[in-house]
N, C-alpha and C positions, 0 to 999 in steps of 0.2 A: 418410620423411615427418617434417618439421621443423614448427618452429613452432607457429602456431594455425593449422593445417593443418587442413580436417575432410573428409574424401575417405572413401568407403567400401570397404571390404575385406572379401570373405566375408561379408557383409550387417552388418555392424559398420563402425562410423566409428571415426577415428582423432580426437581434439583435445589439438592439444598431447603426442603423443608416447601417448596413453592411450586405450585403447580403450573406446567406449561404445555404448550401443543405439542411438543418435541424436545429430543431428549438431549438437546443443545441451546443454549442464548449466545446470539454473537453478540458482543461487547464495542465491538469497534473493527473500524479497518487498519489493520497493523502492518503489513509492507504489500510493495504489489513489486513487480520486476515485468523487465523489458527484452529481448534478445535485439539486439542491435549488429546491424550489416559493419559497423566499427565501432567495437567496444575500447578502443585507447582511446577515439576520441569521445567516448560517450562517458569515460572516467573521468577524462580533464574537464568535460563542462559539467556532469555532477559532482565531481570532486573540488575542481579551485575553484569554477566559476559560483555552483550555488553552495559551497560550502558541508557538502556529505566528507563524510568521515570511510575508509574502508576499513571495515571490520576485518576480515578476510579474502586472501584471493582464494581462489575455486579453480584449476586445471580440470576444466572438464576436458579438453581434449584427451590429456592422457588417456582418456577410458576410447575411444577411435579406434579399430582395428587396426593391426599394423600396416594393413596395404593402403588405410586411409589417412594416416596420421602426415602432417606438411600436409595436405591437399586443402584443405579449407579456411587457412588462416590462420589468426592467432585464436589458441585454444582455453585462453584463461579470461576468465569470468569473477565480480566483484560482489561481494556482500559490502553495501553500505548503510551506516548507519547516520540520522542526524541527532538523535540524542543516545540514549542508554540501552535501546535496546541492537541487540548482535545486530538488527540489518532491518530498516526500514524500507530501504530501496537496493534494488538485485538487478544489475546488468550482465548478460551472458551474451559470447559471441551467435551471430542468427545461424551461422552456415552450420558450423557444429554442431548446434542444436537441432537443426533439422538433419542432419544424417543421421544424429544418434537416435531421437524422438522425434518420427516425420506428425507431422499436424495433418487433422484430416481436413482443417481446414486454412490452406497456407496465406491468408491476409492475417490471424492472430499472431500478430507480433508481442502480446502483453504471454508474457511466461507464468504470471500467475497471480492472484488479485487473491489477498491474505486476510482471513479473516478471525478474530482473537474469540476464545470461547472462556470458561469459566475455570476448567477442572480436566483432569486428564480424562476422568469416566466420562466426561459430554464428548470428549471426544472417540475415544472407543464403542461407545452408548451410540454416537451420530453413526459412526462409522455401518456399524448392523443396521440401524434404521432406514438409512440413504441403500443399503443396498436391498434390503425388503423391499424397497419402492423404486429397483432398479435402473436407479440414478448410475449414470458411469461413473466410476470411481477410476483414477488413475493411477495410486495406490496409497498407501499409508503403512504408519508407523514412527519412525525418529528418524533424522538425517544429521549427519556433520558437514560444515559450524553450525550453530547458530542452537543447536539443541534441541528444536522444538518438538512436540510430538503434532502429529497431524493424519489426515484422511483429507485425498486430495476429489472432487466430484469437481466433472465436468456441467457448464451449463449448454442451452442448445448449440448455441455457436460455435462451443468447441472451448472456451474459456476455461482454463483451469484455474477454478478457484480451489482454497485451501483452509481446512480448519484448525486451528492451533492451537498448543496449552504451553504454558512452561517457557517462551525463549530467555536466550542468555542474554544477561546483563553485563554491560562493561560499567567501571564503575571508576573511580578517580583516576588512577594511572594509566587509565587511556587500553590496556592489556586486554585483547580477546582471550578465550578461553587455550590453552596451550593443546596444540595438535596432540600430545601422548595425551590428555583426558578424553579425547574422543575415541573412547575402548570399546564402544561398541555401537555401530548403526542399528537397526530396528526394521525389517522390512516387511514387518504388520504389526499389528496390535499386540500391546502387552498385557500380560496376564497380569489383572488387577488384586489388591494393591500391588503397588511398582515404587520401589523403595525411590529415597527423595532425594532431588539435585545435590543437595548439602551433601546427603549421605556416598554421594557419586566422588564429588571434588575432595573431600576427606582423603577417599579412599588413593585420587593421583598424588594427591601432595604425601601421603604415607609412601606411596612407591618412590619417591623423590623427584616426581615431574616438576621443574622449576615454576612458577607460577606469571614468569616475566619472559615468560620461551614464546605467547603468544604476539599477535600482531598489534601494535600500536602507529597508529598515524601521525604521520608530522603535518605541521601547518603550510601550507603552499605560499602564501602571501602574505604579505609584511601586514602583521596588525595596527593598522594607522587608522581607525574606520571609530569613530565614538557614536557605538550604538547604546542608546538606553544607560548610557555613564560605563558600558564594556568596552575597551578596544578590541575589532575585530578585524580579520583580514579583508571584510565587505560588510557594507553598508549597510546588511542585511542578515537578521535569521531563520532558517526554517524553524517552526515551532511544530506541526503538525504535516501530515499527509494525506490527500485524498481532499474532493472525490477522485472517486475515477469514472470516467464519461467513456461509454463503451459505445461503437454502433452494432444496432443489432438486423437479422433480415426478419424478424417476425415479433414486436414490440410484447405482443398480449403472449404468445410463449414463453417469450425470457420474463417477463417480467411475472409469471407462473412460475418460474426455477424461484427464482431470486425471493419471489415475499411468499408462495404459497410452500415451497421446498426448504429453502435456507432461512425464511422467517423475518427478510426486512419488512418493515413497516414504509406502504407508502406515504408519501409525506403530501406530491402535491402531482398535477400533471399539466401539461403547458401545452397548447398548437400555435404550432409556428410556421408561417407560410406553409397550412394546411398540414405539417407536419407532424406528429403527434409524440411529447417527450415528456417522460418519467422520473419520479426521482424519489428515490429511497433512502431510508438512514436504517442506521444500525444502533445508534444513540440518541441521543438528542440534540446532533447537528441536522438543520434542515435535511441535507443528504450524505451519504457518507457513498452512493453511485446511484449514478443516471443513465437511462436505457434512451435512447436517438438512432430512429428507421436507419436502415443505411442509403437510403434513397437522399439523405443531408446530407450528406458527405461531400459530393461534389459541388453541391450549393456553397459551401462553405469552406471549398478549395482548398481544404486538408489532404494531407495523404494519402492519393488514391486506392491504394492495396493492404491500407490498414484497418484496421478495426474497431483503433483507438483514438476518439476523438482529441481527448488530452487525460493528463494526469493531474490533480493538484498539489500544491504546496504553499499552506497557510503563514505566513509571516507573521511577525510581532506586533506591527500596527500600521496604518495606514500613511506613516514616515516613511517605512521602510518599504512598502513596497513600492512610491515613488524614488525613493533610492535602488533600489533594485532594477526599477526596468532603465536608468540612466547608465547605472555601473555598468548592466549589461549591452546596452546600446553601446557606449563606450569600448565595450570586449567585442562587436561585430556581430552581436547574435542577433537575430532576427527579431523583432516584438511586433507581434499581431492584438487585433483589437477584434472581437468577434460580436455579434449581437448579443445583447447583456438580456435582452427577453430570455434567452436560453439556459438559462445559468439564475433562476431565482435564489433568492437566499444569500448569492456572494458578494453584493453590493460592488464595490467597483475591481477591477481586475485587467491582467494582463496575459498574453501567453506566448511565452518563450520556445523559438524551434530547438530543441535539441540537435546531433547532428543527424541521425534516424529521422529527421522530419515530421517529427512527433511535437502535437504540442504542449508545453507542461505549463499549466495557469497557473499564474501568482496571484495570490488574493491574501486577506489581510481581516476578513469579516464574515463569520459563518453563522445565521439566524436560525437560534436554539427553538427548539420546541418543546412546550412543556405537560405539564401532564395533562391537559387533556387532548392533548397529542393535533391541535390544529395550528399550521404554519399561521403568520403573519399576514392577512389579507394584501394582496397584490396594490391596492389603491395606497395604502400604508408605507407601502417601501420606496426609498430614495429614486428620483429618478435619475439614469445613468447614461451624461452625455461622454463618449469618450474621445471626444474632441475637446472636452474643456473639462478638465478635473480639476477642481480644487482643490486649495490649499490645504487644508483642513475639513475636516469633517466632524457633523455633530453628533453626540452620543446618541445609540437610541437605546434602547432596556436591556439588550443582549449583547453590550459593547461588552468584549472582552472575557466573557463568558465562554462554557464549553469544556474540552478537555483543556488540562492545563500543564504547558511544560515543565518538567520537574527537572530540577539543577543546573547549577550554573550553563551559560550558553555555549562554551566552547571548550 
């Protein structure tokens, strides 16, 4: 068995030469998205305030019957991206999306928590397995923009998570991929082998689709910002994404999807005001999402009817993200401080209200785990007064370690 082969053997799957429980490995968390009650304002504060880029709009209204179309708002939705890939972060309008897909359960406001795999077959390969084991699936195959191929499983709450191979890259000229290359959606599984991107893009630029027809972003605010010897238009760059902090109603459930179903590894577990929170990674960040009762929620006087505690968004270094929560103070946005017990592994941190009332933490520090897969003991890590943060901070073994962002920042 050669390749990205994933076929099973003595109840073990092979990929790529290497034996696993299942016939997928997530890699990382790769975009998660939001439906928002105002998605224009949910663009200006991910777009100019933290610096997302939009890959693509998305007119989902169009698809609205015509007795419903005007009834629920504006109908267009954002693929954004912060580095190179089609869309890290995805805002769609909420009212639209619940007419078109009503949720069974209406506090999941997150549209979908994205998870990166190895190979197209792990993904097709997951797709059979997940429904042998009568995991809901909401569907799969490929979508346009963004390219990706995927099989979408639900977790108990009703969270659509998503497995991916393949998305599009933007690459110097800022250009998404041009609307005539998107010659064909996919709404299942493809018959393996499935000839290769290259071999796709070839074939629009032979037809003479221009290659600069697609979407490119302009800069919203004056580059005056010397981050790291870059001029930027803020203070501050996203480098990575996640965790994502989910509340859940039944902790030892989800957290049976999530490590026994989709295969994260737990990392570490916390009680907090008798509370009891989880946290899982996908790589070797401490966590890449954390599971919190929903019985916290109001303790912690977040968003009553949401589901989502916050989102993360990792910064360049602990400069910036004391730059970051001033520039935003300065912009009106809200900045909370929440117990740092709850959030092992991030060292010090911030969270920003979105206009959705969602809160998206800023953090700057994510405590790697190594191969033999044990966290940092608790007595070991900094302790976090958030009334007096300092100037500076001292290195510890995992400064600056982890995924690493690739090219230039802007």
């Amino acid at each position: 068995m050669t390749g990205q082969s994933a076929t099973q053997a003595a109840n073990r799957f092979v990929i790529g030469g290497v034996e696993m429980p299942r016939p997928f490995k997530i890699r990382r968390l790769g975009h998660f998205g939001l439906d928002m009650e105002d998605v224009l304002a949910g663009r200006d504060f991910y777009e100019r305030l933290l610096g997302f880029k939009v890959a693509d709009p998305i007119d989902i209204g169009a698809r609205l019957p015509p007795e419903d179309k005007g009834k629920f708002g504006h109908g267009v939705g954002y693929f954004m991206r912060h580095g190179t890939d089609h869309h890290s972060y995805v805002i769609f309008p909420r009212a639209v999306r619940a007419r078109l897909r009503p949720r069974s359960n209406p506090e999941v406001a997150i549209n979908q928590i994205t998870w990166q795999v190895g190979s197209l077959r792990e993904v097709v390969d997951g797709q059979k397995w997940l429904a042998d084991l009568n995991v809901p699936i909401a569907r799969a195959g490929r979508d346009n923009p963004g390219s990706n191929w995927h099989v979408y499983p639900l977790d108990p709450d009703g969270h659509t998570n998503e497995l991916y191979y393949g998305i599009e890259q933007i690459g110097w000229d800022g250009f998404s991929k041009p609307k005539g290359m998107h010659r064909r959606d996919y709404m299942s599984a493809p018959d393996l082998p499935h000839r290769s991107e290259y071999s796709e893009v070839q074939e629009g630029l032979s037809a003479g689709i221009d290659p600069r027809s697609g979407t490119a972003p302009a800069e919203l605010l004056e580059e005056k910002y010397d981050v790291g010897g870059i001029l930027l238009g803020r203070p501050f760059k996203v480098m990575k994404i996640g965790p994502a902090r989910i509340f859940v109603q039944d902790v030892e459930q989800t957290l049976a999807f999530y490590r026994g179903v989709l295969g994260l590894t737990l990392t570490e577990e916390v009680v907090w005001n008798g509370h009891r929170c989880v946290f899982l990674r996908a790589n070797t960040e401490h966590h890449s999402l954390a599971l919190y009762p929903m019985a916290l929620r109001a303790e912690l006087g977040l968003r009553a009817d949401s589901t989502l505690l916050s989102m993360g968004l990792q910064l360049g270094d602990y400069a910036q993200l004391r730059a970051a929560i001033a520039f935003l103070k300065q912009e009106g946005v809200t900045i909370r401080h929440l117990p740092p017990e709850l959030f092992p592994g991030t060292d010090y941190s911030a969270f920003a209200i979105d206009p959705s009332g969602h809160a998206i933490q800023l953090y700057y520090y994510m405590e790697q785990v190594g191969w033999d897969g044990r966290p940092r003991p608790a007595d070991q890590r900094p302790k976090v007064d958030n009334q007096n943060w300092p100037e500076t901070v001292p290195a510890a073994s995992d400064s600056f370690l982890g995924e690493v962002y690739l090219g230039p920042w802007n």
